[in-house]
mmCIF file of the N, C-alpha and C atoms, coordinates in Angstrom:
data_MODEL
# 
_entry.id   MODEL 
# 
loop_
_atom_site.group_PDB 
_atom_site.id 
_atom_site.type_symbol 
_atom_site.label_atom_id 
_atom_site.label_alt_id 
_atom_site.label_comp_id 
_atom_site.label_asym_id 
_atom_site.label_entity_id 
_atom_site.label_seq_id 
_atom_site.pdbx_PDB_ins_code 
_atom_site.Cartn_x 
_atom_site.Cartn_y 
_atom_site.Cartn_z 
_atom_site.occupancy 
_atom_site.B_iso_or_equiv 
_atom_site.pdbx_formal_charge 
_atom_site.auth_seq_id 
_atom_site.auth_comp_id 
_atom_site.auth_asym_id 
_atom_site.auth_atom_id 
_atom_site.pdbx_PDB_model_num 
ATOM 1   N N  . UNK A 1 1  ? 0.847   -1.169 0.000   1.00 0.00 ? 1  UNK A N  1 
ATOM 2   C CA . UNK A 1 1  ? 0.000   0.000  0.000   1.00 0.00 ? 1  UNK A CA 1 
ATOM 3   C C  . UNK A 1 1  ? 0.894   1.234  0.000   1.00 0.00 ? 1  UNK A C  1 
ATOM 4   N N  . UNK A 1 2  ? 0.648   2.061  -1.031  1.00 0.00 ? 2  UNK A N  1 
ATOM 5   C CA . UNK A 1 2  ? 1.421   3.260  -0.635  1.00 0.00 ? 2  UNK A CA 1 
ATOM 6   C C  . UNK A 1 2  ? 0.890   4.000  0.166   1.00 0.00 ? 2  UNK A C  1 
ATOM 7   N N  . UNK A 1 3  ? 1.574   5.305  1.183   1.00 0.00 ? 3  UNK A N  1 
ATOM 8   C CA . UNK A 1 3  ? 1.516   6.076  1.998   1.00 0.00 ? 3  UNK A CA 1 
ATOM 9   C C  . UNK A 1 3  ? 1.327   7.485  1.735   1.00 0.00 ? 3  UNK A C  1 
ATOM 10  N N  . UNK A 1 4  ? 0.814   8.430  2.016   1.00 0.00 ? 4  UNK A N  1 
ATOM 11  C CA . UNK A 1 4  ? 1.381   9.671  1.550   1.00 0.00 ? 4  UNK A CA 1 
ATOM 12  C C  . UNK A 1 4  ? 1.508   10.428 3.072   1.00 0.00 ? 4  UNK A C  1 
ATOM 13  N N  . UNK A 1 5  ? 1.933   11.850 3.163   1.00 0.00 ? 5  UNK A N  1 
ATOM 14  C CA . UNK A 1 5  ? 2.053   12.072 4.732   1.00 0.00 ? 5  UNK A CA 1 
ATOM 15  C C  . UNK A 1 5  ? 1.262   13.381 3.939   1.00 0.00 ? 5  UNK A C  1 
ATOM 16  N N  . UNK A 1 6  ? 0.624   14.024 4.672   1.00 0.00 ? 6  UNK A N  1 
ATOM 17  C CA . UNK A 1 6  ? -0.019  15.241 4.618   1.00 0.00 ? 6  UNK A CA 1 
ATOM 18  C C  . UNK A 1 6  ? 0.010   16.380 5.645   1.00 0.00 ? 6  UNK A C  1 
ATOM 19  N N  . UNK A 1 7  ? 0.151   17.308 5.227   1.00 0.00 ? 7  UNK A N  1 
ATOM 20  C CA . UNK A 1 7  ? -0.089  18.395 6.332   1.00 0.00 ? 7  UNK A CA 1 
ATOM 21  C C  . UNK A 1 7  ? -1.681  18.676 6.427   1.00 0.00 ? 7  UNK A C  1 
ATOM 22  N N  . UNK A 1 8  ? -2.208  19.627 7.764   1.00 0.00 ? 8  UNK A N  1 
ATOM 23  C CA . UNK A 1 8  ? -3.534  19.758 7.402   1.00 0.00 ? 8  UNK A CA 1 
ATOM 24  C C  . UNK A 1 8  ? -3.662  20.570 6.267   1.00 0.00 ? 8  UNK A C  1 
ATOM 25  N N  . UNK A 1 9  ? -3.155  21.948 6.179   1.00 0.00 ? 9  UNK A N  1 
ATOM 26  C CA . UNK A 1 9  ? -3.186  22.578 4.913   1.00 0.00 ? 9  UNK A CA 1 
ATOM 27  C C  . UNK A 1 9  ? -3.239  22.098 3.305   1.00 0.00 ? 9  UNK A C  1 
ATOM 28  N N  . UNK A 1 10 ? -2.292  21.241 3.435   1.00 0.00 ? 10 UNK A N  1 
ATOM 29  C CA . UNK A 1 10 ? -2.247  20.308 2.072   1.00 0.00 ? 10 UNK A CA 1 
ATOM 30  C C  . UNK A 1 10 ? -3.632  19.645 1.781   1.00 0.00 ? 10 UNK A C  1 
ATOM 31  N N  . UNK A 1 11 ? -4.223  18.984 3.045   1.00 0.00 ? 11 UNK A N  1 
ATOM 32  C CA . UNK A 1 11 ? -5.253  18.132 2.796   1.00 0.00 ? 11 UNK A CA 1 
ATOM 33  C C  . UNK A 1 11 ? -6.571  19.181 2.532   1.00 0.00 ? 11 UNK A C  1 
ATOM 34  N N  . UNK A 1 12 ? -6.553  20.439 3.298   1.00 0.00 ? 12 UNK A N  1 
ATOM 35  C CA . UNK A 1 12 ? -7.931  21.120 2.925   1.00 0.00 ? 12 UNK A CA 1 
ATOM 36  C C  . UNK A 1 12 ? -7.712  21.811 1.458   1.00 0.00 ? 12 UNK A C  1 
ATOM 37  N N  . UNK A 1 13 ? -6.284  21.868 0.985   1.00 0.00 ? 13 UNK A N  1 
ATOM 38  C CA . UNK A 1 13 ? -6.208  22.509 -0.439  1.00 0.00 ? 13 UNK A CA 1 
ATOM 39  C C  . UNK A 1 13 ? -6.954  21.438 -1.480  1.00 0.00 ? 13 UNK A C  1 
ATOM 40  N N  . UNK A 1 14 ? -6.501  20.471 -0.914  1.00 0.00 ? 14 UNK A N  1 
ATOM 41  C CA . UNK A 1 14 ? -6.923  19.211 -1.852  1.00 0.00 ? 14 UNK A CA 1 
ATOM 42  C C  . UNK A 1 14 ? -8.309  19.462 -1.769  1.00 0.00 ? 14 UNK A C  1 
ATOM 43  N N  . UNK A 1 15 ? -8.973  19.195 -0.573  1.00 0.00 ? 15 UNK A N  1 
ATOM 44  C CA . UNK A 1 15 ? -10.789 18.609 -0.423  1.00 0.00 ? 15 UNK A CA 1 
ATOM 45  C C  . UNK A 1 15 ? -11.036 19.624 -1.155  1.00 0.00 ? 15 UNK A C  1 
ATOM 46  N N  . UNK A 1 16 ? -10.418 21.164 -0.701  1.00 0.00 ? 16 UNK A N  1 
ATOM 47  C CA . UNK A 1 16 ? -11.520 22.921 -1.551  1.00 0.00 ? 16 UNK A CA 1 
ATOM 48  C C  . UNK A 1 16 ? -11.558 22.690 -2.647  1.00 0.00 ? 16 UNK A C  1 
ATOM 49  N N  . UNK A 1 17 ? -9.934  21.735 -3.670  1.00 0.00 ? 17 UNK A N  1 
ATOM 50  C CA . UNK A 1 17 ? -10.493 22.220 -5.354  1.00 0.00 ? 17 UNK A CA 1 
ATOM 51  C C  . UNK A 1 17 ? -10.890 21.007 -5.700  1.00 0.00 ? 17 UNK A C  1 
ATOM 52  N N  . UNK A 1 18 ? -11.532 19.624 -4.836  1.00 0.00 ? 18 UNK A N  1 
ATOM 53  C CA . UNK A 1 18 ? -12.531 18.616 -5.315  1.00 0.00 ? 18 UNK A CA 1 
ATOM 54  C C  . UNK A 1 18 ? -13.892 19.501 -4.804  1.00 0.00 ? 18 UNK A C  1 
ATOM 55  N N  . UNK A 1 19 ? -14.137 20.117 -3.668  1.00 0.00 ? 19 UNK A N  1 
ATOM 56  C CA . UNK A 1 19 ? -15.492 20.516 -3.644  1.00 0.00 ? 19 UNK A CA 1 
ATOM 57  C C  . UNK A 1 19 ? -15.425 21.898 -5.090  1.00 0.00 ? 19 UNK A C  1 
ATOM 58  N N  . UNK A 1 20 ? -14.598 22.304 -5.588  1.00 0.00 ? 20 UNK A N  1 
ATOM 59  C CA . UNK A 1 20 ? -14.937 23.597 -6.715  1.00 0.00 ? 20 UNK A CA 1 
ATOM 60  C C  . UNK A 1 20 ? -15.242 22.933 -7.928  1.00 0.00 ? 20 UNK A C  1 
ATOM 61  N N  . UNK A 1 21 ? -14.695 21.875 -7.795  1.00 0.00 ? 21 UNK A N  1 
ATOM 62  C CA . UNK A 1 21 ? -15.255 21.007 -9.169  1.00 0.00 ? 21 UNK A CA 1 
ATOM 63  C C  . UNK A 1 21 ? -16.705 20.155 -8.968  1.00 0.00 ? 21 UNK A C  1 
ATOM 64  N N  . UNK A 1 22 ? -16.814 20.176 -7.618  1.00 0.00 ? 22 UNK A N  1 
ATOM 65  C CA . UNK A 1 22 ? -18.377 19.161 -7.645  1.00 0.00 ? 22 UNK A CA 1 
ATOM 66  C C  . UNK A 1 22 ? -19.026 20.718 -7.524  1.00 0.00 ? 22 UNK A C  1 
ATOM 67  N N  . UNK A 1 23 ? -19.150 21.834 -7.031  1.00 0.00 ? 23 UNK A N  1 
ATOM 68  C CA . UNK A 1 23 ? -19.882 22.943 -7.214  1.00 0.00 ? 23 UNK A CA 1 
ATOM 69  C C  . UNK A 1 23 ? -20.320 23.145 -8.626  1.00 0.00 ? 23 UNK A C  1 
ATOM 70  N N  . UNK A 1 24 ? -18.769 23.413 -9.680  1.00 0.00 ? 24 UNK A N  1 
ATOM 71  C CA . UNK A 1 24 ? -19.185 23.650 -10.512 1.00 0.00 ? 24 UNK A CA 1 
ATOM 72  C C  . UNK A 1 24 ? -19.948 22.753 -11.529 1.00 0.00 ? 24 UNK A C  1 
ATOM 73  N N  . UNK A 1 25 ? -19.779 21.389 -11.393 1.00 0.00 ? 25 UNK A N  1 
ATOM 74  C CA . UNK A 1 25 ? -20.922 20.461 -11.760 1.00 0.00 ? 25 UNK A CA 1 
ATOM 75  C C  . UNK A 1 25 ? -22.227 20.838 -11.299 1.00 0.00 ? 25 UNK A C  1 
ATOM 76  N N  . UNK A 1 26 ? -22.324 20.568 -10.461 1.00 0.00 ? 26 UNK A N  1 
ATOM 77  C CA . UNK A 1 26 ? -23.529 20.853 -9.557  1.00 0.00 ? 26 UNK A CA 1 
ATOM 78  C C  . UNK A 1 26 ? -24.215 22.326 -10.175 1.00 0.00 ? 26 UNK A C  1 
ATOM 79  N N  . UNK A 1 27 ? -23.693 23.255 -10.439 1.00 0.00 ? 27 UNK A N  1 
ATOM 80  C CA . UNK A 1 27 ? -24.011 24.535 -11.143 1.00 0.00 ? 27 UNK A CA 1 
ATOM 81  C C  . UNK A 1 27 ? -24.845 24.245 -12.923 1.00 0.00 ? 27 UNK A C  1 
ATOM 82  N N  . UNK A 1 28 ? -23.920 23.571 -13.690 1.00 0.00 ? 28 UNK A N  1 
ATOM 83  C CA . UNK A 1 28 ? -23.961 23.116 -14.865 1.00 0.00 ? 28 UNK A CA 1 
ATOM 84  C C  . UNK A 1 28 ? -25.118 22.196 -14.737 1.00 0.00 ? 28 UNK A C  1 
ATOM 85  N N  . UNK A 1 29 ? -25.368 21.413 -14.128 1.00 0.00 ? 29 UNK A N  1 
ATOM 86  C CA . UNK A 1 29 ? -26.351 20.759 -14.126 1.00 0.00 ? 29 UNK A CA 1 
ATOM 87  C C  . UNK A 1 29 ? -27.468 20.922 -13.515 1.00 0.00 ? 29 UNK A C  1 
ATOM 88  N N  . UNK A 1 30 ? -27.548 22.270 -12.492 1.00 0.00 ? 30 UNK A N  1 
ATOM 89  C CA . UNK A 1 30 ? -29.180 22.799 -11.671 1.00 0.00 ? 30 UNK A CA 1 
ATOM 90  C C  . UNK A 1 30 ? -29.522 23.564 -12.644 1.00 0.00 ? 30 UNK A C  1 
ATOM 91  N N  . UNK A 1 31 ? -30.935 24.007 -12.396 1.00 0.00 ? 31 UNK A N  1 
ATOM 92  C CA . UNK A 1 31 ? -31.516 24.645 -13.173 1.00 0.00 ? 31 UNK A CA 1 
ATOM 93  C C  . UNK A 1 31 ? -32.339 25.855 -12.203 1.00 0.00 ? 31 UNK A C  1 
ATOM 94  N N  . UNK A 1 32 ? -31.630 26.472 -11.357 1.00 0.00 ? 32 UNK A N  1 
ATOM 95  C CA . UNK A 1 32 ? -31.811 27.178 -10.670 1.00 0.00 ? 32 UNK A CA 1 
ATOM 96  C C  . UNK A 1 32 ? -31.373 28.540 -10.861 1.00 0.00 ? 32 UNK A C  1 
ATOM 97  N N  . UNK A 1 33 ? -30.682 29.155 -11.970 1.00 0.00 ? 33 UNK A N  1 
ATOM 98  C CA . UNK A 1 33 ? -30.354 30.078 -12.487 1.00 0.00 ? 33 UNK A CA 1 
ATOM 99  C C  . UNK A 1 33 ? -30.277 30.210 -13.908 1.00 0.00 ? 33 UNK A C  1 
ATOM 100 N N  . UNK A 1 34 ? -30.234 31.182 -14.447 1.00 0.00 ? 34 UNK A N  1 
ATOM 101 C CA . UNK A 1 34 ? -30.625 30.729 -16.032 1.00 0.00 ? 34 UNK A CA 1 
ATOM 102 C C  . UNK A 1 34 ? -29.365 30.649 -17.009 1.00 0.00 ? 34 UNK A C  1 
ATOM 103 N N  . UNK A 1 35 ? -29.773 30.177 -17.942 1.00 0.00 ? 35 UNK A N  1 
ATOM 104 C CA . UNK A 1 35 ? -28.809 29.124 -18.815 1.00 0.00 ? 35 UNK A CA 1 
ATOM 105 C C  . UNK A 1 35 ? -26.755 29.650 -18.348 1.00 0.00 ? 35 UNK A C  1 
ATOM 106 N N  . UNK A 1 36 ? -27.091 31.065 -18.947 1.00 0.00 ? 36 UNK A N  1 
ATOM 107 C CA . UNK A 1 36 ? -25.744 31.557 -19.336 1.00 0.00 ? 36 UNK A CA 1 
ATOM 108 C C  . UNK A 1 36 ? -25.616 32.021 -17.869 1.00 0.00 ? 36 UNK A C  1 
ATOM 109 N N  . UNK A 1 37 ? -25.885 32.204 -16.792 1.00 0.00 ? 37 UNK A N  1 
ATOM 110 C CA . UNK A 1 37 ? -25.664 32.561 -15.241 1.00 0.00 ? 37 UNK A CA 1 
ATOM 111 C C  . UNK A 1 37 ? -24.889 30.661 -14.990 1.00 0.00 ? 37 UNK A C  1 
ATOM 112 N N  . UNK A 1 38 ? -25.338 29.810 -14.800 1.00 0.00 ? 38 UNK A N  1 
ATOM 113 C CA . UNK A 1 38 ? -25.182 28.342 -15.079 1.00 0.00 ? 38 UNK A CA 1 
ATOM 114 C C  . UNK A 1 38 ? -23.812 27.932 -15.576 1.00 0.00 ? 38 UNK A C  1 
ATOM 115 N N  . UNK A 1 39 ? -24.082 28.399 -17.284 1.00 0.00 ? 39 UNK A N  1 
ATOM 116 C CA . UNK A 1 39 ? -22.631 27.972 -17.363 1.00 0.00 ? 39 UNK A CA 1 
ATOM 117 C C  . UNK A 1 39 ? -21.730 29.365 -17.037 1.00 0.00 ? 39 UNK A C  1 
ATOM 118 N N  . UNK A 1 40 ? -21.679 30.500 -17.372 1.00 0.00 ? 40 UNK A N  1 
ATOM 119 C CA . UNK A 1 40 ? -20.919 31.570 -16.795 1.00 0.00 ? 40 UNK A CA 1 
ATOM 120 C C  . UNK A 1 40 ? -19.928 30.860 -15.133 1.00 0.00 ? 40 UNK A C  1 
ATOM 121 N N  . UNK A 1 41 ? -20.289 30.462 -14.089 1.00 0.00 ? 41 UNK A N  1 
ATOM 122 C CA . UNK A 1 41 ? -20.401 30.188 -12.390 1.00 0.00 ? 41 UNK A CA 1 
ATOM 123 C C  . UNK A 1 41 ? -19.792 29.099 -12.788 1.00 0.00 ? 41 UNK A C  1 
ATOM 124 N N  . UNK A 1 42 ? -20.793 27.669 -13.296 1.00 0.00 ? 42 UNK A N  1 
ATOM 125 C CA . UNK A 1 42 ? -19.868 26.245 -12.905 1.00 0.00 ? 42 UNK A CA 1 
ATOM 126 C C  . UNK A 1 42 ? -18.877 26.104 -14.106 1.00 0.00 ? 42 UNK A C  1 
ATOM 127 N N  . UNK A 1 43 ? -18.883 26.801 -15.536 1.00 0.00 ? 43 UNK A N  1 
ATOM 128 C CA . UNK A 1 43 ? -16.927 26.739 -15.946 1.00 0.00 ? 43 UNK A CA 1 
ATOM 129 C C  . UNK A 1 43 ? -16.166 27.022 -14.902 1.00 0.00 ? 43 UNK A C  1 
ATOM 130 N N  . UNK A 1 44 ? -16.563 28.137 -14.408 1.00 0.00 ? 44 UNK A N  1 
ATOM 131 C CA . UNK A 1 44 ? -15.209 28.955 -13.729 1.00 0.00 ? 44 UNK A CA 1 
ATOM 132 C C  . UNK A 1 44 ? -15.137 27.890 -12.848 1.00 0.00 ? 44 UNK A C  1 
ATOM 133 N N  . UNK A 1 45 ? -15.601 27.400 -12.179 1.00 0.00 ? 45 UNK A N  1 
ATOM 134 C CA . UNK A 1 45 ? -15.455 26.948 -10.773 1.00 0.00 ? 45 UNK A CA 1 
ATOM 135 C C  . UNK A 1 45 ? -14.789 25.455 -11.073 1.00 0.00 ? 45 UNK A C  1 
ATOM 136 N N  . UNK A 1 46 ? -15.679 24.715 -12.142 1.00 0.00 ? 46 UNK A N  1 
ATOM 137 C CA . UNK A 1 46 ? -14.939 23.450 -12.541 1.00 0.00 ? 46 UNK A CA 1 
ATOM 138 C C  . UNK A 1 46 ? -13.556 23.847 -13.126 1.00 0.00 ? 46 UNK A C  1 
ATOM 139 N N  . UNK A 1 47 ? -13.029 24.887 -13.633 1.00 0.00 ? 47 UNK A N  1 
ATOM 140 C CA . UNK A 1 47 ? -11.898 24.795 -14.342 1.00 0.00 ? 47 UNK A CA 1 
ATOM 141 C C  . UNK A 1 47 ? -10.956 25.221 -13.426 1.00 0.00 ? 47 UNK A C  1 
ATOM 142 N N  . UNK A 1 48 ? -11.158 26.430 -13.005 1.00 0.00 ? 48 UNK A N  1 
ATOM 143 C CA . UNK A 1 48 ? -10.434 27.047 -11.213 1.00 0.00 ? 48 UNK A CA 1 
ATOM 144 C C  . UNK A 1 48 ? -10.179 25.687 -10.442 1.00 0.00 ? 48 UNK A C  1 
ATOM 145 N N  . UNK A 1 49 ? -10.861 24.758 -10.099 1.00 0.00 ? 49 UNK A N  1 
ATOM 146 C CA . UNK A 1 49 ? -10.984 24.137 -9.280  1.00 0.00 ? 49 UNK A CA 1 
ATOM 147 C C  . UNK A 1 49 ? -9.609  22.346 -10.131 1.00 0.00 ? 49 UNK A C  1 
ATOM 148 N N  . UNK A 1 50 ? -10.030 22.425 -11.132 1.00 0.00 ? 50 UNK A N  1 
ATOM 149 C CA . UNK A 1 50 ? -8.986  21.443 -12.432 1.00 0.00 ? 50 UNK A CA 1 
ATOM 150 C C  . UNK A 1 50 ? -7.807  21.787 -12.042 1.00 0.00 ? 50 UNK A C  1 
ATOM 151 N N  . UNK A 1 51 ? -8.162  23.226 -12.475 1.00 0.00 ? 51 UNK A N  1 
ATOM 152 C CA . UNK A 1 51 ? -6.326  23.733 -12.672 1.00 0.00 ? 51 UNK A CA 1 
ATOM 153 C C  . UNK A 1 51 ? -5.103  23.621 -11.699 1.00 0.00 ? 51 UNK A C  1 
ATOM 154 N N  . UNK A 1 52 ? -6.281  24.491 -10.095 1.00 0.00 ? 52 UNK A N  1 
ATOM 155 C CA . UNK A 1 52 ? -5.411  24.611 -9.375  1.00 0.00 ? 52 UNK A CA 1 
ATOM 156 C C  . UNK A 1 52 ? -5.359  22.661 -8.729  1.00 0.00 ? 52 UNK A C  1 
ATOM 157 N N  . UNK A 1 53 ? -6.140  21.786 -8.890  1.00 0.00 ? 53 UNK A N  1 
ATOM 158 C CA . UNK A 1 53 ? -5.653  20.703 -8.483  1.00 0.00 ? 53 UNK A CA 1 
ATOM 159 C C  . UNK A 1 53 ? -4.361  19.976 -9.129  1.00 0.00 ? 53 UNK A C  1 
ATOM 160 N N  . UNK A 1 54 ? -3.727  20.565 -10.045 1.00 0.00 ? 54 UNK A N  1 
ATOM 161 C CA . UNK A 1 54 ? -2.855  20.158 -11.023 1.00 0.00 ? 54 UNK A CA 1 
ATOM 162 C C  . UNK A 1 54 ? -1.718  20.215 -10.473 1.00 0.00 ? 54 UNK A C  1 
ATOM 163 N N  . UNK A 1 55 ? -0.892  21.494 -9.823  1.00 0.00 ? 55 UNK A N  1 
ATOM 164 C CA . UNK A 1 55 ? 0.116   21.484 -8.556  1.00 0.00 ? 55 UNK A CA 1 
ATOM 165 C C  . UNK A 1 55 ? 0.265   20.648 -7.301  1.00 0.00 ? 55 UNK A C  1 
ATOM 166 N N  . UNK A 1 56 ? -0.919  20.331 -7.040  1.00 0.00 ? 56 UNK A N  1 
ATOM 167 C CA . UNK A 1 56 ? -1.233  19.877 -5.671  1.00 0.00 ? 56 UNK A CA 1 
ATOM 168 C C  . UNK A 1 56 ? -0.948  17.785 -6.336  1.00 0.00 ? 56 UNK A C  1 
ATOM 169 N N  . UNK A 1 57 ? -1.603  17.757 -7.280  1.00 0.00 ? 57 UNK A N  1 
ATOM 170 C CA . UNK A 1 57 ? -1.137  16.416 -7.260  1.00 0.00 ? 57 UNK A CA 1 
ATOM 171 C C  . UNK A 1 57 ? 0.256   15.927 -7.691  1.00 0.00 ? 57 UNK A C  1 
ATOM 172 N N  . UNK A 1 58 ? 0.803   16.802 -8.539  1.00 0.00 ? 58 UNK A N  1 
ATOM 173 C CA . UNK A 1 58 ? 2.199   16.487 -8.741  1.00 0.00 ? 58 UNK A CA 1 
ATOM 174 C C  . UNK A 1 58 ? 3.050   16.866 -7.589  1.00 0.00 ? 58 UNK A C  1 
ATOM 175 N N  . UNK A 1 59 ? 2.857   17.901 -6.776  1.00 0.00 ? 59 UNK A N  1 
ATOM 176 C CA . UNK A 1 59 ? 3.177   17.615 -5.327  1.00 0.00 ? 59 UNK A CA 1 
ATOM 177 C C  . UNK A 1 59 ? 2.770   16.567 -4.401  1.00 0.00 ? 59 UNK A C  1 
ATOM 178 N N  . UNK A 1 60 ? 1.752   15.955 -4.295  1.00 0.00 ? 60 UNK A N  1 
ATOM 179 C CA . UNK A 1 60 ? 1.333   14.422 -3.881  1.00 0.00 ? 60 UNK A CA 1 
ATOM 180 C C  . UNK A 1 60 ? 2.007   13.533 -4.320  1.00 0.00 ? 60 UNK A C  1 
ATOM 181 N N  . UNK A 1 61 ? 2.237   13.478 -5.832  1.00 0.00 ? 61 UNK A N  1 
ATOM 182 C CA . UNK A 1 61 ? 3.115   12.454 -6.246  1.00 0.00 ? 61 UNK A CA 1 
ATOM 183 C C  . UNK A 1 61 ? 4.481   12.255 -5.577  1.00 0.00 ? 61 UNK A C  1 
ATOM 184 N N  . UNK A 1 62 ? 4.791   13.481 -5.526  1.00 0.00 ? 62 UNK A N  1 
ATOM 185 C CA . UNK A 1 62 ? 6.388   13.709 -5.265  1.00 0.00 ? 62 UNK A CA 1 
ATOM 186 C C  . UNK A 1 62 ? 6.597   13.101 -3.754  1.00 0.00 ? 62 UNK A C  1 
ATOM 187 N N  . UNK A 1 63 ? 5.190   13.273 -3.554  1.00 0.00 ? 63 UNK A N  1 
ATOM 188 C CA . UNK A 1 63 ? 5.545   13.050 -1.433  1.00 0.00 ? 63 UNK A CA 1 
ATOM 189 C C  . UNK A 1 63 ? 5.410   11.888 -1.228  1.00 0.00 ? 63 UNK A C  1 
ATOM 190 N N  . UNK A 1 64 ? 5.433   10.540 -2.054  1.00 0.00 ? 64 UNK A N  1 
ATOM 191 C CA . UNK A 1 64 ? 4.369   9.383  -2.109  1.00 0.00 ? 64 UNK A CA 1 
ATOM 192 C C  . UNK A 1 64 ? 6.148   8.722  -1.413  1.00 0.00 ? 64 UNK A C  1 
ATOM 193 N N  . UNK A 1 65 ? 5.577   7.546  -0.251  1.00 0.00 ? 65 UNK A N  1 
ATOM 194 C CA . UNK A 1 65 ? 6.621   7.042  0.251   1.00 0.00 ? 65 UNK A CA 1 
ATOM 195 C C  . UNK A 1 65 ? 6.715   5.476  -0.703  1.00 0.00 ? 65 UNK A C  1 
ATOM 196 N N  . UNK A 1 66 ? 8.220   5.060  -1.007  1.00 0.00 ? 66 UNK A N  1 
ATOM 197 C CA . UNK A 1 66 ? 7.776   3.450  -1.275  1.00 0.00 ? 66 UNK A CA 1 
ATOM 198 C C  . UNK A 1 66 ? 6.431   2.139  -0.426  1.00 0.00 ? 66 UNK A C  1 
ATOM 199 N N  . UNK A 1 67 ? 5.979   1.253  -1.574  1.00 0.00 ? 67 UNK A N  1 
ATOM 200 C CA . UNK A 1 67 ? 5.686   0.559  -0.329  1.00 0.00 ? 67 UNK A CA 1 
ATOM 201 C C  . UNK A 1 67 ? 6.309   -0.332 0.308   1.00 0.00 ? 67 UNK A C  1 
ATOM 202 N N  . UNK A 1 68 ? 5.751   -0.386 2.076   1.00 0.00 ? 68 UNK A N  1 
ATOM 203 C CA . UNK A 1 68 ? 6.536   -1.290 2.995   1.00 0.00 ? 68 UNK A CA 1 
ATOM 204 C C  . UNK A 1 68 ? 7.176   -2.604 2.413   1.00 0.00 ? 68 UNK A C  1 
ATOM 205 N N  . UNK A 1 69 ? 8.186   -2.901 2.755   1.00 0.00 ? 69 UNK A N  1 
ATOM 206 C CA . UNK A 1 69 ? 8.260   -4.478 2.388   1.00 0.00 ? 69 UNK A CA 1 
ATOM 207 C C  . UNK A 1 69 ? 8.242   -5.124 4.051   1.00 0.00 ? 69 UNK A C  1 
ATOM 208 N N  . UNK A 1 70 ? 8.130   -4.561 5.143   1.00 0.00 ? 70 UNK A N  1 
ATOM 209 C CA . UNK A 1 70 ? 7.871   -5.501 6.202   1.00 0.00 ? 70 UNK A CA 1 
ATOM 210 C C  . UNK A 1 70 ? 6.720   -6.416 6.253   1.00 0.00 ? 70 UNK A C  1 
ATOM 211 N N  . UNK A 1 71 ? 7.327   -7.540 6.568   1.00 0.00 ? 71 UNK A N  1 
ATOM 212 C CA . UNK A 1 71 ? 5.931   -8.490 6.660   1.00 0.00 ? 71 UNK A CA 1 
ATOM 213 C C  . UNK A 1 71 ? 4.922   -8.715 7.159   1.00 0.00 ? 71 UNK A C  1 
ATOM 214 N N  . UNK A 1 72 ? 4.028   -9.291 6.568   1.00 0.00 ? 72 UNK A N  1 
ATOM 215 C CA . UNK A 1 72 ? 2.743   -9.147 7.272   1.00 0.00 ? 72 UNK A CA 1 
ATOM 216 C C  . UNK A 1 72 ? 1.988   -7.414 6.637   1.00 0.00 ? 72 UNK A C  1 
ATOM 217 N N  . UNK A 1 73 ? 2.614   -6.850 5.929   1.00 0.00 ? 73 UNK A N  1 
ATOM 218 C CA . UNK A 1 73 ? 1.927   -5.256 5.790   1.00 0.00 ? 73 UNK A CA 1 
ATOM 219 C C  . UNK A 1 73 ? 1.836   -5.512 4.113   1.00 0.00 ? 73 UNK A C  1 
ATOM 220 N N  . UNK A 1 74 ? 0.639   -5.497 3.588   1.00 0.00 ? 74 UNK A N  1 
ATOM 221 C CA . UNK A 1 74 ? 0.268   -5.350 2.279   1.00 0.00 ? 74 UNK A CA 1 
ATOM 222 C C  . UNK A 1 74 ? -0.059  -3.691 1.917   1.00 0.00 ? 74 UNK A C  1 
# 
């Protein structure tokens, strides 16, 4: 199993730009504002939310520990 170590900061950067991308879904797909208000709000938010996750995982990658070879630990 791989490991990763996280700070809290790291981890709420992560959850904010998965919740900006389920917002901006969530936007694109209600029908609670009208068409071009809709998509205008959930692009920005799905793409804001893409982009800036793009740093954050190649920094995840980078932090990723080997996995264990002690026994008994899958």
């Amino acid at each position: 199993m791989k490991t990763f170590h996280l700070t809290i900061p790291e981890l709420g950067m992560i959850v904010g730009t998965r919740a900006m991308i389920g917002a901006g879904i969530a936007f694109l797909l209600s029908g609670h504002l009208s068409l071009d208000q809709r998509k205008a709000v959930g692009w920005t938010l799905f793409l804001v939310g893409a982009v800036s996750s793009l740093p954050l995982g190649f920094e995840l990658l980078a932090k990723r520990d080997e996995p264990s070879l002690a026994p008994g630990r899958d």
